[in-house]
C-alpha positions in Angstrom: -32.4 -102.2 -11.2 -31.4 -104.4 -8.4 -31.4 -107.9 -10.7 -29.2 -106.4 -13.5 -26.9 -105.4 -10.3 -26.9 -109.0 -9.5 -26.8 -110.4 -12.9 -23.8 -107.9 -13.8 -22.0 -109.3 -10.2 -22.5 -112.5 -10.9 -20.9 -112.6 -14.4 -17.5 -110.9 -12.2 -15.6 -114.5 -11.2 -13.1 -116.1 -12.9 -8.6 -116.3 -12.4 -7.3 -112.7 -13.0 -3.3 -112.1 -12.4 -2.7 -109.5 -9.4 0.7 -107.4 -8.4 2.1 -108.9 -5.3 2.5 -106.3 -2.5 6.2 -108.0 -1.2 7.5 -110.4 -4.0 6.8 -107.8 -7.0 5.5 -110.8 -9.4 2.2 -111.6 -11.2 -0.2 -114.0 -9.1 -2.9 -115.8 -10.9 -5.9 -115.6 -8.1 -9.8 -116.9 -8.3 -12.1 -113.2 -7.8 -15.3 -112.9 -6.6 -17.4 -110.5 -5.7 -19.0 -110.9 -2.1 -22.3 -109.4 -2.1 -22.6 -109.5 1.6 -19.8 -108.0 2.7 -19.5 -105.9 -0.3 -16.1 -107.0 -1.1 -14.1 -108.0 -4.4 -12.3 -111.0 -3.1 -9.5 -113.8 -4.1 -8.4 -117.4 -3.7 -5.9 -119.5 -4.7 -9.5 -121.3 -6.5 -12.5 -121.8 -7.1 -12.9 -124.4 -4.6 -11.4 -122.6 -2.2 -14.3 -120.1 -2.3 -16.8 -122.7 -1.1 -14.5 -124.2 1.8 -11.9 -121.7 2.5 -11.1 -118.5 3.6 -10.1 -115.9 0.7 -5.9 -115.0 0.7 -7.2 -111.1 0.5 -10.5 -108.9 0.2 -10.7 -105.0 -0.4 -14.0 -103.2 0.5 -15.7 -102.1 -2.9 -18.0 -98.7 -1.4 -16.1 -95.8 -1.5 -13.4 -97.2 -3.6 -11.2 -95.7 -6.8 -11.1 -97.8 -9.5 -8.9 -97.0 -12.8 -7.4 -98.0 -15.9 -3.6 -98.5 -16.1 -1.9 -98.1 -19.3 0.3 -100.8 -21.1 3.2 -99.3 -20.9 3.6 -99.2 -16.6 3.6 -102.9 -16.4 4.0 -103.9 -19.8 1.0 -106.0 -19.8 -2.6 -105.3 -21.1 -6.2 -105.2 -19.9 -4.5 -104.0 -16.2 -6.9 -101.9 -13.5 -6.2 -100.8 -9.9 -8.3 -100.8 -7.4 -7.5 -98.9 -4.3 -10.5 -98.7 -1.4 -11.0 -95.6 0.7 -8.4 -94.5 3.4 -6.2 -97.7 1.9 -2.5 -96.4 0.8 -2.6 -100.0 -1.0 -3.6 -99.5 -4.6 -4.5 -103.3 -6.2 -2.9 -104.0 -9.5 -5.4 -106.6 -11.2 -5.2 -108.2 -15.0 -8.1 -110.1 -16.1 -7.4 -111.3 -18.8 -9.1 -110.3 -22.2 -10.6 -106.5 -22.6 -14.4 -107.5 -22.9 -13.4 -108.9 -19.1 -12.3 -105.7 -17.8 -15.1 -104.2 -18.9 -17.2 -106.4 -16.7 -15.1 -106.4 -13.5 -15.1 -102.6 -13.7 -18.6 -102.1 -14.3 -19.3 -104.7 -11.9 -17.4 -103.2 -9.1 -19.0 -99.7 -10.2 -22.5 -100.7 -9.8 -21.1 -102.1 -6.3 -19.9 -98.4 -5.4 -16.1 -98.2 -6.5 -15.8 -94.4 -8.4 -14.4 -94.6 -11.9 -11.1 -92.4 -12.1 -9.2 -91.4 -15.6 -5.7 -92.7 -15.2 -3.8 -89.9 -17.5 -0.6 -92.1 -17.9 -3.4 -94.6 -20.0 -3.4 -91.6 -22.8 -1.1 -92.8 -25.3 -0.4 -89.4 -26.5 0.9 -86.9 -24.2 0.4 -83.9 -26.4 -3.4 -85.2 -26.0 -3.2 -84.1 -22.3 -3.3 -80.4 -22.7 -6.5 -81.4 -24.5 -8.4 -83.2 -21.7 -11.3 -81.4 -20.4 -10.9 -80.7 -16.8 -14.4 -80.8 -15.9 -14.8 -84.1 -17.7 -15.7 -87.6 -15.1 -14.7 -90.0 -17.3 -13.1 -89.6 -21.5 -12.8 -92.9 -24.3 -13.9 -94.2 -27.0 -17.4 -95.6 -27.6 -19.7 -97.2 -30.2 -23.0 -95.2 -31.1 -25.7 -96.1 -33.6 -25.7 -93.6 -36.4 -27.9 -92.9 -39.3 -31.7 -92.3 -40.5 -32.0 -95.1 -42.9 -29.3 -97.6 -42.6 -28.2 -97.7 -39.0 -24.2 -98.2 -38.3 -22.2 -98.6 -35.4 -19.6 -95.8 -35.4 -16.3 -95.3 -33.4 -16.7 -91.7 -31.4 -14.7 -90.5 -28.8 -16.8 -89.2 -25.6 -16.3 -86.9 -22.5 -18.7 -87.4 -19.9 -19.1 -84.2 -17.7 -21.1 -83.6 -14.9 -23.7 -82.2 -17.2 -23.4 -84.2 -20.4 -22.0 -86.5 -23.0 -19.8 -84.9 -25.6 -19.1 -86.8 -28.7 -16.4 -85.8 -31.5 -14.8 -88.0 -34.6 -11.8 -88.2 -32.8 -9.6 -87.8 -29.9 -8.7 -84.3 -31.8 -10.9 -82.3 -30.0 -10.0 -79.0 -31.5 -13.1 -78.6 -33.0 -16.7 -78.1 -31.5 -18.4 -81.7 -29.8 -20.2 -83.3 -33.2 -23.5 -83.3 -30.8 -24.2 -83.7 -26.7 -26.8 -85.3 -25.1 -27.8 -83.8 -21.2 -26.9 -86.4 -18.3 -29.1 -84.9 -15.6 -31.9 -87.3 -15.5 -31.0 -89.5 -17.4 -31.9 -93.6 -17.2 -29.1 -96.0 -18.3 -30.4 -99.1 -19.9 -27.5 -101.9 -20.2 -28.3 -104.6 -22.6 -27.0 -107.7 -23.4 -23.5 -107.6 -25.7 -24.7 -110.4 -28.1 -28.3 -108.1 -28.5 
């Protein structure tokens, strides 16, 4: 719905490091995202947001977003963000991994596509494994059991079609169970529920 949109937007601000485009070195920068202009944005503040104009924007609709792995800047919790007909791809570290996952569903519901970064897979021999057809592949938590219900660890493939679920990232075997995506409502609720 339109105010968990905003409520998931407004939870995206706060200093994250960005990639400079010239001088190669980490930048810590004040984001926001602009509702207006639809535009992930950052200052050298917070204060600056109020009276100044941002250092840099990139339009969110119609952008790529993905996740970069450790090891091609030797930092953690690292995204890039790269908006349509831009050759510029943002490099962006927020700074914890429950913050990622905000900024990148925020700047999803906003209109950026989630991409699969293959150089994130730790484990190359895992690649031959990935399922072409699949949208987006990780790990999850799912509530499991009759009587006493747990969260459990499974790794997921989302297709175009369905969600996938197996033990592992060995995916070998059959999916442990599917559920079909076409129709389907989403319900985000609150981490702390």
């Amino acid at each position: 719905s339109r105010r968990q949109r905003e409520a998931l937007v407004a939870q995206a601000r706060g200093y994250m490091s960005k990639k400079g485009k010239l001088i190669q070195g980490w930048r810590r920068r004040y984001f926001i995202i602009d509702s207006r202009s639809n535009e992930l944005q950052y200052y050298a503040g917070p204060e600056d947001v109020t009276y100044g104009d941002p250092k840099g924007a990139v339009s969110i609709k119609g952008s790529h977003i993905r996740r970069v792995a450790f090891d091609k800047y030797k930092r953690n919790n690292v995204f890039g963000l790269q908006a349509m007909g831009d050759k510029r791809e943002y490099i962006i570290a927020p700074e914890t991994a429950e913050e990622l996952d905000v900024w990148i569903a925020a700047l999803h519901v906003c209109g950026a596509s989630i991409m699969l970064d293959h150089s994130a897979v730790s484990d190359p021999m895992s690649l031959a494994k990935l399922n072409p057809s699949s949208v987006m592949e990780g790990y999850l938590l799912k509530v499991s059991g009759i009587v006493v219900k747990e969260w459990q660890k499974r790794y997921c493939v989302l297709t175009k079609k369905e969600l996938q679920w197996y033990l592992d990232k060995d995916r070998s075997q059959k999916p442990r169970n599917s559920v079909p995506v076409v129709g389907l409502a989403l319900r985000l609720e609150p981490k702390n529920v």
